[in-house]
Backbone as ProteinMPNN parsed JSONL, in Angstrom:
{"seq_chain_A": "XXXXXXXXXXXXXXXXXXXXXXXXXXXXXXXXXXXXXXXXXXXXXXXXXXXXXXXXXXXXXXXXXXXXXXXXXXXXXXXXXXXXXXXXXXXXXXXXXXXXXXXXXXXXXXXXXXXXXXXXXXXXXXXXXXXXXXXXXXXXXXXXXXXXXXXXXXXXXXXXXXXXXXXXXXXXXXXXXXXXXXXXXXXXXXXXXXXXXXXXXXXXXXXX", "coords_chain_A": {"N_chain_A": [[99.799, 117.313, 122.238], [101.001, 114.692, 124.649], [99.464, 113.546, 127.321], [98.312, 116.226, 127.489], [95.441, 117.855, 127.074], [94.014, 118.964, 124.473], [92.028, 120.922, 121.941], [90.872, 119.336, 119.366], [92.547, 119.617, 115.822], [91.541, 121.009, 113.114], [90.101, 118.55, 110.24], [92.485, 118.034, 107.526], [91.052, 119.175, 104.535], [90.798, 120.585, 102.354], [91.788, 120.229, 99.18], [92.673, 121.703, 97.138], [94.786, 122.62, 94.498], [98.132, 124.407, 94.651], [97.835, 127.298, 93.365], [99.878, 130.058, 91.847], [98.555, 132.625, 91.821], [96.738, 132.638, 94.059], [98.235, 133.294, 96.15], [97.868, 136.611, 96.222], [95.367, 136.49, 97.512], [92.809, 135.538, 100.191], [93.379, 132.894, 102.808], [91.596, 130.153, 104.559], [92.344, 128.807, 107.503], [92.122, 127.946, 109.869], [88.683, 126.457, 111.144], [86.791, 130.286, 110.699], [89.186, 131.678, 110.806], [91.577, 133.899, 108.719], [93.859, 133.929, 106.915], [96.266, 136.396, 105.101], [97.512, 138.521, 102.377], [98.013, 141.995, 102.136], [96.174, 143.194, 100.235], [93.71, 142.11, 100.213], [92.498, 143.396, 102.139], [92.343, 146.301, 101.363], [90.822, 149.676, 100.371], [89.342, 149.344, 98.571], [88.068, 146.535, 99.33], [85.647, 146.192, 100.681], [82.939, 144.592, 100.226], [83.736, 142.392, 99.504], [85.063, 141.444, 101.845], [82.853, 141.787, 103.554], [81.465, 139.978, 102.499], [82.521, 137.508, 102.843], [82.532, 137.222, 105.666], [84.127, 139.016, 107.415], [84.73, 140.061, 110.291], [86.664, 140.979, 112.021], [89.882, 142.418, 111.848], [93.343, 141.963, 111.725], [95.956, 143.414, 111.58], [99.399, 143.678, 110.617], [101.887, 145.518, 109.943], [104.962, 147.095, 108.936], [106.511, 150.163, 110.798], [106.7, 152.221, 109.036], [104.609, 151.822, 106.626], [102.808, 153.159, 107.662], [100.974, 154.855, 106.431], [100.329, 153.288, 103.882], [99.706, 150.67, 104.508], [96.912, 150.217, 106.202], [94.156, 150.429, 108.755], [91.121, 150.19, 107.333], [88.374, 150.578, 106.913], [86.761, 150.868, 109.946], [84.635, 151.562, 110.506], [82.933, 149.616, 109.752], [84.811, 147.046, 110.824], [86.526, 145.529, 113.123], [89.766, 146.268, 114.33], [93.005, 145.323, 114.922], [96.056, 146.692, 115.201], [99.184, 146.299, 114.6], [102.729, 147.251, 114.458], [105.646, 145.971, 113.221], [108.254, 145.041, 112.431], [109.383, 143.24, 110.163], [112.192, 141.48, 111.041], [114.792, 139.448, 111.519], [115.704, 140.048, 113.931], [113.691, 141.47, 115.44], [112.118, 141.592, 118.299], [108.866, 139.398, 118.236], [107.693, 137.636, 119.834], [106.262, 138.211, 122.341], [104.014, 139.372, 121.295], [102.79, 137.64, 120.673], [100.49, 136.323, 123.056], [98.759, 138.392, 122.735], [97.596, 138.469, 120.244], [96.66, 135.675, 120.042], [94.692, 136.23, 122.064], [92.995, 138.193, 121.247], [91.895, 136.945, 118.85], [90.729, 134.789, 120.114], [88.515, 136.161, 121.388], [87.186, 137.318, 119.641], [86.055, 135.103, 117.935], [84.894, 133.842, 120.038], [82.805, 135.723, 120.571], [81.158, 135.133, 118.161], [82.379, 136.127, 115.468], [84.358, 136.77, 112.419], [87.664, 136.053, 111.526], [90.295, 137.851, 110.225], [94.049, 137.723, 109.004], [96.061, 139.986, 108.426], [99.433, 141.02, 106.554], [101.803, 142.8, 104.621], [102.268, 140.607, 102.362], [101.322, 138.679, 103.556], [102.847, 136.481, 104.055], [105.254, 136.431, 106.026], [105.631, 137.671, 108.701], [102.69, 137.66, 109.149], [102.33, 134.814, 108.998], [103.802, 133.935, 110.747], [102.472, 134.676, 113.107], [100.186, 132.954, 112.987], [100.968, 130.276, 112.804], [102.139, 130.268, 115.303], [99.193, 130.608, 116.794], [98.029, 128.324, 116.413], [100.073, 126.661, 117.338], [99.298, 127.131, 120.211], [96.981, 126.613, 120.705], [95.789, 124.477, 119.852], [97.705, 122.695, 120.336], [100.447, 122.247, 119.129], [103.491, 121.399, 117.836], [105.86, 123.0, 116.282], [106.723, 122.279, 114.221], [104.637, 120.643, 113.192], [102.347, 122.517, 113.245], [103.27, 124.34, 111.217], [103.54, 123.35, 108.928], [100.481, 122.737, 108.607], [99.791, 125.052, 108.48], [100.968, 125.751, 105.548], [99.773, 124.111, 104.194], [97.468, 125.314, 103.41], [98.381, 127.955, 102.968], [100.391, 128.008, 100.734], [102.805, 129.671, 100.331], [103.944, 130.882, 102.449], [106.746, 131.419, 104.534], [108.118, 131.814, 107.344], [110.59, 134.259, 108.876], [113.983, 133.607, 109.413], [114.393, 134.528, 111.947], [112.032, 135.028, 113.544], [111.46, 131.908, 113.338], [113.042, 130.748, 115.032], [111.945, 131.876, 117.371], [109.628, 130.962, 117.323], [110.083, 128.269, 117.804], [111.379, 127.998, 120.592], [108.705, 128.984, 121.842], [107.072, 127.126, 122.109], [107.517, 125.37, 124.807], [107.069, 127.053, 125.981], [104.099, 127.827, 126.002], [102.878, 125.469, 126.434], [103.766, 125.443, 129.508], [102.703, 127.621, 130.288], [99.692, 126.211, 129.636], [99.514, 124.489, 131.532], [99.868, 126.099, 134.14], [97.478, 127.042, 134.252], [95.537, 125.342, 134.004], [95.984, 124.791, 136.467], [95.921, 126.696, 138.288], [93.544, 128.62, 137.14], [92.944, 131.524, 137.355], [95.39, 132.18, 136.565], [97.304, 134.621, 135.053], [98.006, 135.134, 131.324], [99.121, 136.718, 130.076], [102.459, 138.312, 129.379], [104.862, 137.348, 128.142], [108.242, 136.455, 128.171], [111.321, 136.392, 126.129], [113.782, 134.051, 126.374], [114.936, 132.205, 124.763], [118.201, 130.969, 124.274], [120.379, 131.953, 121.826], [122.413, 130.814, 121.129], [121.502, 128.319, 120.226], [121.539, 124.67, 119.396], [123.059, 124.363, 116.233], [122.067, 122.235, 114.149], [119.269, 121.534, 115.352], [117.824, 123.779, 114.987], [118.337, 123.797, 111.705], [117.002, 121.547, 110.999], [114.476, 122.23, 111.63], [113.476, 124.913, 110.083], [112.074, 126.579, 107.85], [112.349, 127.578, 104.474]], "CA_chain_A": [[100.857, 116.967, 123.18], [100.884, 113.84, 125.286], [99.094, 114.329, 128.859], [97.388, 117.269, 127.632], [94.206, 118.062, 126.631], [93.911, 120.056, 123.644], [91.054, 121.067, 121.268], [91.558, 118.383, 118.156], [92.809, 120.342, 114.912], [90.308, 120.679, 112.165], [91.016, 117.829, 109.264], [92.577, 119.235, 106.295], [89.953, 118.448, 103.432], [90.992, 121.144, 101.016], [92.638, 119.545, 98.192], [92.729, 122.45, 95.851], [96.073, 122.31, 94.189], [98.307, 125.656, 95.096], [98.609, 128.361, 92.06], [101.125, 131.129, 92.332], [98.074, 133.755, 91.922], [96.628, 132.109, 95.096], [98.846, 134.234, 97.055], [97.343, 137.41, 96.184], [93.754, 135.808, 98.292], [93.111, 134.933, 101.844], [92.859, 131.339, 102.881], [90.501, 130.248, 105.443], [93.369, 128.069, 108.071], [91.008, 126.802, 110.814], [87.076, 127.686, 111.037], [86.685, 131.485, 110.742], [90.333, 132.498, 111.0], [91.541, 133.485, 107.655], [95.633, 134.394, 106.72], [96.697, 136.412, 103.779], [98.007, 139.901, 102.091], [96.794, 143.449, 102.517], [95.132, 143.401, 99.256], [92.349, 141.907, 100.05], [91.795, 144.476, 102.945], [92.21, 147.526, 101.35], [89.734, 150.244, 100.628], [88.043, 148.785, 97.404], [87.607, 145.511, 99.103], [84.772, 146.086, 101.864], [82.117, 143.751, 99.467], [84.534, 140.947, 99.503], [85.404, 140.718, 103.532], [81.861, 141.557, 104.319], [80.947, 138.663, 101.914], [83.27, 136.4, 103.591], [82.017, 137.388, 107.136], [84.89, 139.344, 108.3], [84.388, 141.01, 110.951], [87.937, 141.819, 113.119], [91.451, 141.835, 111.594], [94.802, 142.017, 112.622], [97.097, 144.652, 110.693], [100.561, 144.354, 110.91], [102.738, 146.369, 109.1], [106.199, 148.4, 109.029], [105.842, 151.658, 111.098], [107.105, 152.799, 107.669], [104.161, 151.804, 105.963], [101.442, 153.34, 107.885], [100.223, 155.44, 105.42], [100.096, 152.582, 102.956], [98.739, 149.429, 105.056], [96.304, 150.926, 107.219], [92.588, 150.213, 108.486], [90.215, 151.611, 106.809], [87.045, 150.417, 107.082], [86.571, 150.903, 111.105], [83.321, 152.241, 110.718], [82.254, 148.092, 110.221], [85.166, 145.996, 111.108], [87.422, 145.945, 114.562], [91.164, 146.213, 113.841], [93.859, 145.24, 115.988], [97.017, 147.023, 114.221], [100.354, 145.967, 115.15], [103.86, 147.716, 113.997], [106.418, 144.885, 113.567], [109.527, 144.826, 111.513], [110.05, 141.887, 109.311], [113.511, 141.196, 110.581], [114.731, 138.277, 112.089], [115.808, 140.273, 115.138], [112.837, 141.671, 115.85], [111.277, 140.535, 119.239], [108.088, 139.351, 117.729], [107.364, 136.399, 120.412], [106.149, 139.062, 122.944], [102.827, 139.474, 120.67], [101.842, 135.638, 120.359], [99.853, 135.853, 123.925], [98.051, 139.2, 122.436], [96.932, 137.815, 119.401], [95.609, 134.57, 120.567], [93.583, 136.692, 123.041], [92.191, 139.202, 120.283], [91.126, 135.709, 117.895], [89.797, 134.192, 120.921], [87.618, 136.993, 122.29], [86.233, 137.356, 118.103], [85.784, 133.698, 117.868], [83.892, 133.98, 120.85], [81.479, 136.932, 119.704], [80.88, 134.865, 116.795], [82.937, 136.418, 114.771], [85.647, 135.86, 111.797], [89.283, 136.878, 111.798], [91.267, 137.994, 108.83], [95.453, 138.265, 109.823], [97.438, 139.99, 107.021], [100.881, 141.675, 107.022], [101.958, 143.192, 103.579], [102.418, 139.873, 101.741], [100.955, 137.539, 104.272], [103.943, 135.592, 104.547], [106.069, 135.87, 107.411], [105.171, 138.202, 110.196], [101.142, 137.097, 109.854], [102.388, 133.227, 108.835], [104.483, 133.732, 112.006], [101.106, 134.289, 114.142], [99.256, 131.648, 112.463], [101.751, 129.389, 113.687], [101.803, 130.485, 117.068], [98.081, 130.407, 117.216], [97.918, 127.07, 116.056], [100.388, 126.051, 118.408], [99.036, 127.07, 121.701], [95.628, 126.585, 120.686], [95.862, 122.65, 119.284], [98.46, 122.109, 121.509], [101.343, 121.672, 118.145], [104.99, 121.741, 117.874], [106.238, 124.256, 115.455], [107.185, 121.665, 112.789], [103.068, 120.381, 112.736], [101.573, 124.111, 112.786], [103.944, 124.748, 110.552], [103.222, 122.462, 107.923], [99.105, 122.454, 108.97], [99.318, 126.614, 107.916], [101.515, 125.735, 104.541], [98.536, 123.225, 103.506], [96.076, 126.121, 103.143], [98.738, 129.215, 102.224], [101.936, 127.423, 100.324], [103.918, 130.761, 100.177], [104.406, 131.392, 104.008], [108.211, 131.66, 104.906], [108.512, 132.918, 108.531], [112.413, 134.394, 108.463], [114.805, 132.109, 110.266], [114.26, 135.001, 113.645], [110.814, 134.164, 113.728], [111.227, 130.054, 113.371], [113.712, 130.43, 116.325], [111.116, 132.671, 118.148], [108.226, 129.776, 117.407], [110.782, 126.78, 118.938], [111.251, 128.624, 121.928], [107.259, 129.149, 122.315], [106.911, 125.535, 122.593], [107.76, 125.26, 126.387], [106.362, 128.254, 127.177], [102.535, 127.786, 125.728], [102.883, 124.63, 127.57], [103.809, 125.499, 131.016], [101.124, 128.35, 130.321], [98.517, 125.729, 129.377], [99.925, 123.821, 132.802], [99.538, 126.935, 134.838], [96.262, 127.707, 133.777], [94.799, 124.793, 134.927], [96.367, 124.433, 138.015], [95.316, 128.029, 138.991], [92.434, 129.534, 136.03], [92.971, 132.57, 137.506], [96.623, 133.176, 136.423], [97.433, 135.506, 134.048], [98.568, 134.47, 130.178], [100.375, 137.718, 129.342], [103.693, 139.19, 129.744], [105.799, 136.505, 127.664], [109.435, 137.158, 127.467], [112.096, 136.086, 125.312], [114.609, 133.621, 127.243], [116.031, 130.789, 124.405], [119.545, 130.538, 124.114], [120.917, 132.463, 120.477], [123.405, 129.804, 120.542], [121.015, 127.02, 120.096], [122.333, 123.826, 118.802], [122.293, 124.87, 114.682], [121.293, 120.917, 113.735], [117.723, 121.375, 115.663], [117.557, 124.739, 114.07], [118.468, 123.748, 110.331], [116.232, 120.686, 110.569], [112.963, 122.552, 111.559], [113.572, 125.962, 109.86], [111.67, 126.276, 106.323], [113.014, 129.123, 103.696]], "C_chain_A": [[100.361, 115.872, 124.119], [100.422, 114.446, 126.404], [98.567, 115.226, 128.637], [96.68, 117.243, 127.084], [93.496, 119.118, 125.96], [92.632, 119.932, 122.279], [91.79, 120.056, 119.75], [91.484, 119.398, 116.838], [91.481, 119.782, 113.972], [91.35, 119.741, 110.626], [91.334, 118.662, 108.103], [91.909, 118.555, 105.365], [90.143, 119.294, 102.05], [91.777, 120.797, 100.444], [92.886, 120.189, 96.585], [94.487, 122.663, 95.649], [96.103, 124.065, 93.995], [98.298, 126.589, 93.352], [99.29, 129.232, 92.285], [100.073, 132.256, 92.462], [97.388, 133.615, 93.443], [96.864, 133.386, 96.706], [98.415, 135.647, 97.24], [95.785, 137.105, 96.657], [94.204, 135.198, 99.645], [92.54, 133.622, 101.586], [92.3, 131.567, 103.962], [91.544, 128.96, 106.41], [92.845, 127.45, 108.835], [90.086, 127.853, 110.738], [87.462, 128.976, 111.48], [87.917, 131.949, 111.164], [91.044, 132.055, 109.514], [93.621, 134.126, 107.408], [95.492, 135.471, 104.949], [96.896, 137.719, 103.541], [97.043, 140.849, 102.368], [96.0, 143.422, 101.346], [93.984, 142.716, 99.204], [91.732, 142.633, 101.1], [92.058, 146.325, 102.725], [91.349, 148.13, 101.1], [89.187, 149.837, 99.471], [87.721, 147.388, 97.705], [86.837, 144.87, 100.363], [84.016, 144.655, 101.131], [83.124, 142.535, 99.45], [84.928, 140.463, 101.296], [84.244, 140.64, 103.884], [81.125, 140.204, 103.682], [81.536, 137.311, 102.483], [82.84, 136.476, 105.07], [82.663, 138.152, 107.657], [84.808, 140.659, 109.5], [85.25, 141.662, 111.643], [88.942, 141.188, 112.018], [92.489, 142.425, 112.355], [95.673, 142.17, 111.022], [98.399, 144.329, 111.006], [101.551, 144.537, 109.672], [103.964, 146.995, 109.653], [105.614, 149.492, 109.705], [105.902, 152.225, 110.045], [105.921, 152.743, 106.36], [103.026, 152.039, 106.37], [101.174, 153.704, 107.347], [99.926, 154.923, 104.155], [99.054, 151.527, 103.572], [97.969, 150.067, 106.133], [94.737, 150.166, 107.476], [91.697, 151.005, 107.503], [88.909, 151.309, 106.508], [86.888, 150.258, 108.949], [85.562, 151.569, 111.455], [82.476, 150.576, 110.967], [83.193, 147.243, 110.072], [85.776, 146.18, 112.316], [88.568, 145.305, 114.285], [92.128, 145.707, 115.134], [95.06, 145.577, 115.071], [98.165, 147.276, 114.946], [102.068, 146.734, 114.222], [105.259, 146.887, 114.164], [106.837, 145.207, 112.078], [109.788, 143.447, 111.3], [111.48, 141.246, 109.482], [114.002, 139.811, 111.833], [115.459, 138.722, 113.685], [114.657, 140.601, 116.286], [112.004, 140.853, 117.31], [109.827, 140.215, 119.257], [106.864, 138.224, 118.833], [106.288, 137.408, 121.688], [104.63, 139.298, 122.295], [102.192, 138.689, 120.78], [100.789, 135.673, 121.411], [98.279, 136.9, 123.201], [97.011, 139.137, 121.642], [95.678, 136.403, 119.428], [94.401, 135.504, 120.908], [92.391, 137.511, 121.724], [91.213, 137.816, 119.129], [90.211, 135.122, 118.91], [88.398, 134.853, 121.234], [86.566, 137.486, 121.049], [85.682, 136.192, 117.952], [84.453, 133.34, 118.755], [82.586, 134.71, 120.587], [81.069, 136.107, 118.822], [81.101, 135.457, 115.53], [84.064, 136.041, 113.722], [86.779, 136.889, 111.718], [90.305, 137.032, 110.675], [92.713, 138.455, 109.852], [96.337, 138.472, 108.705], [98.534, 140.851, 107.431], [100.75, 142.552, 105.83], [101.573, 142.038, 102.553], [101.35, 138.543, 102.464], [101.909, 136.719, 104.141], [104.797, 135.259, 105.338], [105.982, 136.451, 108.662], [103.759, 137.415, 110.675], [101.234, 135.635, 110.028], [103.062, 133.005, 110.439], [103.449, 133.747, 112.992], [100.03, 133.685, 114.401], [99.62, 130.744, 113.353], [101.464, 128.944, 115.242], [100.771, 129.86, 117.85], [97.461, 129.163, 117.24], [98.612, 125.995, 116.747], [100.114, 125.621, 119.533], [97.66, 126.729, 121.738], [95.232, 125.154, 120.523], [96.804, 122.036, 119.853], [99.969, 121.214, 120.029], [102.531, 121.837, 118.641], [105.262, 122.706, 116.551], [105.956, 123.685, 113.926], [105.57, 121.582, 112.249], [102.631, 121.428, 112.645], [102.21, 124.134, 111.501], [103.009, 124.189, 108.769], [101.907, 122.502, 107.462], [98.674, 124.029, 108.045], [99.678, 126.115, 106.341], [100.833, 125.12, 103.642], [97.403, 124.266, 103.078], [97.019, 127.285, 102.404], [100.428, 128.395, 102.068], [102.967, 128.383, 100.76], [104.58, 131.226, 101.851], [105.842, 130.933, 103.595], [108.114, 132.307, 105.962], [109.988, 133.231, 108.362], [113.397, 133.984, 110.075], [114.764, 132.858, 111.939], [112.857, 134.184, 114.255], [110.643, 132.712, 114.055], [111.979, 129.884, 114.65], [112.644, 130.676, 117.87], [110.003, 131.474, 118.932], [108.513, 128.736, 117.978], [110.907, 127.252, 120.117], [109.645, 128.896, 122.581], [106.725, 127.694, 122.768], [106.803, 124.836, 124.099], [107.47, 126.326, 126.86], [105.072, 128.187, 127.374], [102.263, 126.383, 126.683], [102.818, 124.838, 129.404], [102.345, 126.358, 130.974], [99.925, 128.116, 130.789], [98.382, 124.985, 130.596], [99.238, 124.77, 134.368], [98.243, 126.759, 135.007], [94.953, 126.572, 134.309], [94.958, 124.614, 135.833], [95.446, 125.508, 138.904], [94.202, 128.738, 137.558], [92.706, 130.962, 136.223], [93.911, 133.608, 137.453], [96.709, 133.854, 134.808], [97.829, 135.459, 132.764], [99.199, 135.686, 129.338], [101.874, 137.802, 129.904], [105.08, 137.857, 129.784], [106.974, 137.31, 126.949], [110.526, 136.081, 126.752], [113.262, 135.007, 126.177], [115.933, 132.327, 126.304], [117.577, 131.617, 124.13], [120.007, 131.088, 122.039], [121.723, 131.646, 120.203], [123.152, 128.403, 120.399], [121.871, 125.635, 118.896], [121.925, 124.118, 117.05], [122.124, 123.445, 113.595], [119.872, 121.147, 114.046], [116.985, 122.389, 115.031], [116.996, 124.554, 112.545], [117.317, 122.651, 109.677], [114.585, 121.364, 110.677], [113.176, 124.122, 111.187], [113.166, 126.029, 108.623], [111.563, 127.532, 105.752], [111.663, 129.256, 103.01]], "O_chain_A": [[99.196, 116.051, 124.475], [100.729, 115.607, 126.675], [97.967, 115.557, 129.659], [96.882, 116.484, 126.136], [92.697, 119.922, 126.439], [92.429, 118.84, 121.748], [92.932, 120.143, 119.298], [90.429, 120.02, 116.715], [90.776, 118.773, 114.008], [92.466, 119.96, 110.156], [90.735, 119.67, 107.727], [92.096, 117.341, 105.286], [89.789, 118.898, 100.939], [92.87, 120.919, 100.997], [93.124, 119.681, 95.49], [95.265, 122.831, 96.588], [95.226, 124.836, 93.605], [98.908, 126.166, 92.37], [99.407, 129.241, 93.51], [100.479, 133.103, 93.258], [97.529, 134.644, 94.103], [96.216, 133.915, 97.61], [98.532, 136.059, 98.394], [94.953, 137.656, 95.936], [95.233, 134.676, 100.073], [91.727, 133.222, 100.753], [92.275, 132.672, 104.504], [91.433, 127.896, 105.8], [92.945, 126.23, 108.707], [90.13, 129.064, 110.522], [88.263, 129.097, 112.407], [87.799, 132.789, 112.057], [91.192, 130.924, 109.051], [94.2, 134.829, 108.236], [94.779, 135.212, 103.979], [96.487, 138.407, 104.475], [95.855, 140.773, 102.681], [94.837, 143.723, 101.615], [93.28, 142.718, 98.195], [90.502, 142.622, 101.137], [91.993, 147.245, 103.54], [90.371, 147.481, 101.469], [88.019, 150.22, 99.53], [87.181, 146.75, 96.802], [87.022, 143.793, 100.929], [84.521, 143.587, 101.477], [82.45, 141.521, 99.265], [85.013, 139.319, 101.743], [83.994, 139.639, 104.555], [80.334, 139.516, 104.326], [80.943, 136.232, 102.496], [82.895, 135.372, 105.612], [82.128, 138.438, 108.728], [84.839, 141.882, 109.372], [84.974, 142.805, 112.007], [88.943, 140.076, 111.491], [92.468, 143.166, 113.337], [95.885, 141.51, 110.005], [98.647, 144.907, 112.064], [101.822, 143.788, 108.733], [103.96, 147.4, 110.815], [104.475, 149.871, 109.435], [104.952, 152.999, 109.924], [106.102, 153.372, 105.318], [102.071, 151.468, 105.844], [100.411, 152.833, 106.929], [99.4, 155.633, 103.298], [97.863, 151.484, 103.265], [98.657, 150.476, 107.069], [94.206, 149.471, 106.61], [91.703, 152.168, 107.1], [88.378, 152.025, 105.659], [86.94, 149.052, 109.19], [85.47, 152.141, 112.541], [81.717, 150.295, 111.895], [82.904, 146.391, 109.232], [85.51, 147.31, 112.726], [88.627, 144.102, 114.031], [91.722, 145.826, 116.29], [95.194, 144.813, 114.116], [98.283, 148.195, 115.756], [102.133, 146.344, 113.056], [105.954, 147.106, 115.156], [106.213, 145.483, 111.054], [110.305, 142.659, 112.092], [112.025, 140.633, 108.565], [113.373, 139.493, 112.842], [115.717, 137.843, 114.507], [114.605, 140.246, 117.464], [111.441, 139.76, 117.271], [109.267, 140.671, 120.254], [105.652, 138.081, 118.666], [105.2, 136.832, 121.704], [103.882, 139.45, 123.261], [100.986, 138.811, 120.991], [99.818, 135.045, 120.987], [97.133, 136.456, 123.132], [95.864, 139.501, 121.899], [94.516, 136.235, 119.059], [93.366, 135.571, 120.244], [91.202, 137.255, 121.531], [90.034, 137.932, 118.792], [89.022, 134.955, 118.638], [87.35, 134.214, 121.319], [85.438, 137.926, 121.272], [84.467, 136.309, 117.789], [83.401, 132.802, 118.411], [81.488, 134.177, 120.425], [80.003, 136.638, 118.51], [80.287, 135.395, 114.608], [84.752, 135.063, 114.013], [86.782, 138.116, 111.815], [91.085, 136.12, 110.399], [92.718, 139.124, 110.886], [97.087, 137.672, 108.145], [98.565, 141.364, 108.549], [99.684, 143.165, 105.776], [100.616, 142.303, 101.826], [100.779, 137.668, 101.813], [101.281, 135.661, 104.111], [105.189, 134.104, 105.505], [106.238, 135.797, 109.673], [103.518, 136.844, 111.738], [100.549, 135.06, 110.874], [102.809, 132.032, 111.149], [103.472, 132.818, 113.799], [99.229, 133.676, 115.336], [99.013, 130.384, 114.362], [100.977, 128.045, 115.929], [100.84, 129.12, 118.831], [96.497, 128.906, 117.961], [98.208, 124.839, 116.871], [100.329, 124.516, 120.031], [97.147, 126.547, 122.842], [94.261, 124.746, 121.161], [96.789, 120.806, 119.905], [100.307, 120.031, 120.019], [102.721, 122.349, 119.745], [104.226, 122.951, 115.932], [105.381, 124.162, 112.948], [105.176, 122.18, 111.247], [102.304, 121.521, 111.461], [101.439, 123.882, 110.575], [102.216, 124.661, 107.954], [101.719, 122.375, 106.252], [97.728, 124.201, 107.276], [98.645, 126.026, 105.677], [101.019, 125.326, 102.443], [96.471, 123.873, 102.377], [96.609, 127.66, 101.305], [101.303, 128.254, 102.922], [103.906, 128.023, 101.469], [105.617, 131.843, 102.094], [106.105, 130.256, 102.601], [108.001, 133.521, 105.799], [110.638, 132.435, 107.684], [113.305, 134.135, 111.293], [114.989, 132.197, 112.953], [112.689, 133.232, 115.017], [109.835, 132.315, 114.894], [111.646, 128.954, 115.384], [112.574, 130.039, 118.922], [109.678, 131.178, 120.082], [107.678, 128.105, 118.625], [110.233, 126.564, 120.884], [109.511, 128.994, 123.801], [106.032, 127.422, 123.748], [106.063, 123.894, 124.379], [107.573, 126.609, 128.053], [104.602, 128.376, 128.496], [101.432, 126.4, 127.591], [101.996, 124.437, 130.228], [101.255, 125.996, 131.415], [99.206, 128.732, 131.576], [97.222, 124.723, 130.912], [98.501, 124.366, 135.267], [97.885, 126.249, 136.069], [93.856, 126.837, 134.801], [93.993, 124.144, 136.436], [94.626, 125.31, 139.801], [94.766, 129.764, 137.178], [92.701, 131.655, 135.205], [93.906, 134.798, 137.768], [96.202, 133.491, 133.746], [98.646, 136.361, 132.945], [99.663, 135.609, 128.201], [102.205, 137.235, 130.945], [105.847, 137.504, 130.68], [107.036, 138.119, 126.024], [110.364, 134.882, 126.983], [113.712, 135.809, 126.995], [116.999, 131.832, 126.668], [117.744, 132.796, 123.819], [119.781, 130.263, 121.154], [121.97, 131.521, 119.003], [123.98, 127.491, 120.405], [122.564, 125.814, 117.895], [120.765, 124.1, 116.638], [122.064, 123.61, 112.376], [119.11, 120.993, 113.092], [115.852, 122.222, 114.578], [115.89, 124.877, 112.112], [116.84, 122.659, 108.542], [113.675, 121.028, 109.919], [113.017, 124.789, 112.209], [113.98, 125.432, 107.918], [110.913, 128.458, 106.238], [111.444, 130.205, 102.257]]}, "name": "protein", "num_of_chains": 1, "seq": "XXXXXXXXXXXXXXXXXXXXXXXXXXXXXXXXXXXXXXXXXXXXXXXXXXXXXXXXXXXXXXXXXXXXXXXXXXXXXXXXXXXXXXXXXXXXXXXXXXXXXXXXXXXXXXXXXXXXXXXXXXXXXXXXXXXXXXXXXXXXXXXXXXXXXXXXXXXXXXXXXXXXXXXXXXXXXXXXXXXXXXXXXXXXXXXXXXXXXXXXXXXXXXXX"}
């Protein structure tokens, strides 16, 4: 963003062409933060995260599917496990400050960050986004695009993409705040755009 002063995105250098099996594997989106389905964190696949480094993820799932997507190695990784409905009503924007904080505070440790959903496609692609927003200082459309270069299959669902244009002027003032005063607070983001947004600015940055 113009006038501000944001950490420069990492270049994209992977030039491996997408395959459809792809999707069933985590990608690696910026250093040590990785996106992608539960199957690569379920219980036969400790030897593969600890081989990758992983040390914290971020769960979210259906309340409906706790007894399917679950932690389960929390003897050696640190979970953050979230209960979010896939639906485009869902108030999902309300998480974005949480998340950052939980990647930041692993990142920091020297740690790496796996973020899957069921599929990895639109709740976790939706916090990729986010994170990529407020963190590189993007607009929806560039995250957007920046995640889709490493995991093709993302689709956030058209609640979500509304959710992520509306974050835009908020991670901003945030990032405004924050230096003005360091000592203000970066939680307790609420919901405020307009449902009757113009449906041109919508249709043009909204990707199925």
């Amino acid at each position: 963003m113009e006038g501000l002063e944001f950490p420069a995105l990492p270049e994209q250098i992977d030039e491996t062409e997408w395959e459809y099996q792809m999707r069933r594997d985590m990608q690696e989106i910026v250093p040590n933060v990785f996106l992608g389905p539960y199957c690569v964190a379920n219980k036969k696949r400790l030897d593969y995260l600890l081989g990758h480094g992983i040390s914290h993820i971020i769960c979210i799932r259906h309340p409906m599917e706790a007894n399917i997507i679950k932690p389960n190695f929390l003897d050696r990784i640190k979970y953050l496990v979230l209960d979010i409905i896939d639906s485009p009503s869902d108030n999902i924007i309300t998480f974005f400050p949480q998340i950052k904080q939980y990647i930041d505070e692993a990142l920091q440790a020297g740690g790496k960050v796996l973020m899957h959903g069921n599929a990895g496609i639109s709740r976790s692609a939706t916090f990729m986004i986010a994170y990529l927003m407020e963190t590189y200082g993007q607009t929806y459309r560039d995250a957007f695009f920046y995640v889709q270069q490493k995991r093709f299959c993302i689709s956030p669902n058209d609640g979500f993409v509304r959710q992520l244009l509306e974050y835009e002027p908020i991670y901003l003032a945030k990032f405004q705040s924050r230096n003005k005063n360091p000592e203000a607070s970066s939680n307790g983001v609420k919901r405020s755009y307009d449902s009757d947004m113009e449906e041109d600015e919508f249709e043009n940055t909204k990707r199925r």
